[in-house]
C-alpha positions as CSV (number, residue, x, y, z in Angstrom):
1,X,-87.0,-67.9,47.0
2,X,-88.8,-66.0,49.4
3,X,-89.5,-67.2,52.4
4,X,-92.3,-66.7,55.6
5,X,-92.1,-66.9,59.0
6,X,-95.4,-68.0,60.8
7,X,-95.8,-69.2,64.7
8,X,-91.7,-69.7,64.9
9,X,-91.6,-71.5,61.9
10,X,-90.6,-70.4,58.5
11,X,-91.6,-71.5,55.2
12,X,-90.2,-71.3,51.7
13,X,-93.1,-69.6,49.6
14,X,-93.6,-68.5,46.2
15,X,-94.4,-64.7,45.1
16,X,-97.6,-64.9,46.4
17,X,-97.4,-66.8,49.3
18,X,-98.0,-70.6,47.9
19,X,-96.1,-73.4,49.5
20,X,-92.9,-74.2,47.8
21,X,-93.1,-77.7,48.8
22,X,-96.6,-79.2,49.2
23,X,-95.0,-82.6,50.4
24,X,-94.4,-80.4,54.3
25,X,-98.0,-79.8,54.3
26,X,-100.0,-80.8,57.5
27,X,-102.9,-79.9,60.2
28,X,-99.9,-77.2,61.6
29,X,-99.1,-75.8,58.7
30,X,-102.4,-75.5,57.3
31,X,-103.3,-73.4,60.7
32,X,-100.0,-71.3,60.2
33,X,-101.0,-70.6,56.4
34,X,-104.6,-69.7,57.6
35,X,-103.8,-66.6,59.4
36,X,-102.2,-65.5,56.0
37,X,-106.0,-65.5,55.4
38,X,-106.4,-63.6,58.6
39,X,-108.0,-66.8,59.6
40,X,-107.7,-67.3,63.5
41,X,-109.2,-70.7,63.7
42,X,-109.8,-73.3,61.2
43,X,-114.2,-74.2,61.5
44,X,-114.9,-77.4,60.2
45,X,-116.2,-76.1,57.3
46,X,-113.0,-74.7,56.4
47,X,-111.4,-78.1,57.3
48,X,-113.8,-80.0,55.0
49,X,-113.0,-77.6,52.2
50,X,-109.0,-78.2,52.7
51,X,-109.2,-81.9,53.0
52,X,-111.3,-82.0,50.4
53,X,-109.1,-80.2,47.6
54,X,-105.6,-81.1,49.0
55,X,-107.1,-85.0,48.7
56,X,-108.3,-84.4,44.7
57,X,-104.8,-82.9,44.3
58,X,-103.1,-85.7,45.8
59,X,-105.3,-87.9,43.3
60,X,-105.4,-85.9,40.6
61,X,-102.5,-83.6,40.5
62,X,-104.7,-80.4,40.1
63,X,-107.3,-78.5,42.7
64,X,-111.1,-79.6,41.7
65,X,-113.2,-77.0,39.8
66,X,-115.3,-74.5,41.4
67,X,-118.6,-76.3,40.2
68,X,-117.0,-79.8,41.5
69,X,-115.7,-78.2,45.0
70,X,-119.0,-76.7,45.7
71,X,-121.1,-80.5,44.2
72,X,-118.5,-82.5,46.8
73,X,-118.7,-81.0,49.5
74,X,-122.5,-79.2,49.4
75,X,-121.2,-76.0,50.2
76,X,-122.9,-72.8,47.9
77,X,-119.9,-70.7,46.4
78,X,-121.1,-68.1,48.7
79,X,-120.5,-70.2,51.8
80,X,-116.7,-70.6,50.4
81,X,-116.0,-67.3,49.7
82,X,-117.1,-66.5,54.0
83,X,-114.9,-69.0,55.1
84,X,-112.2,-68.1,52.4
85,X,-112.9,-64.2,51.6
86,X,-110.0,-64.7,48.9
87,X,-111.4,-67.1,47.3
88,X,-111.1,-71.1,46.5
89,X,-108.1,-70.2,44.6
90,X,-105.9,-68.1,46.6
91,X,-107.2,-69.0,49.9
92,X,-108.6,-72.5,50.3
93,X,-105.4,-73.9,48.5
94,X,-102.9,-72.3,49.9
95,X,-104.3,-72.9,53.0
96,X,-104.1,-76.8,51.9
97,X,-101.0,-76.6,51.0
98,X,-101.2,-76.4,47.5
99,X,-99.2,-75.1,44.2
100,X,-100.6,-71.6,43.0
101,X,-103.2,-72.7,41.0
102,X,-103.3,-71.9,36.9
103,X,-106.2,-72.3,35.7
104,X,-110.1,-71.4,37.4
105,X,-110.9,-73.5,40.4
């Protein structure tokens, strides 16, 4: 299992750079898994976006669709891809913390 080191601390990731355990998650290592986004500092609509799909995982035990992420929280898919150039997928949940997801966010 690889693992990542980030601001002195070191995760244990998956190939491509997912949490291996979601349950560590916080506001700290949300920030450290940001700059794997080359994400300096978290805006609050970045924030918003996090909270928002790492609370439907929690509830639902998947990341919300694209077309429900963007109707939630009133952000334009465009707007997410500038705070998250790689995307809802890749970026936004692993910044929350989340599993790789399978399917199309």
């Amino acid at each position: 299992m690889p693992t990542i080191e980030l601001n002195g601390t070191a995760y244990a990731v998956d190939e491509d750079g997912f949490l291996e355990d979601p349950t560590i998650w916080n506001d700290h290592v949300a920030r450290d898994l940001a700059t794997t986004e080359h994400i300096r500092e978290m805006s609050e609509g970045q924030w918003s976006i996090v909270r928002h799909i790492r609370d439907y995982y929690l509830k639902f035990g998947i990341a919300p669709m694209i077309r429900k992420l963007c109707k939630d929280t009133g952000f334009k898919l465009t707007q997410i891809y500038e705070m998250f150039p790689s995307g809802p997928a890749k970026g936004a949940c692993k910044v929350a913390g989340l599993p790789k997801p399978t399917g199309c966010v």
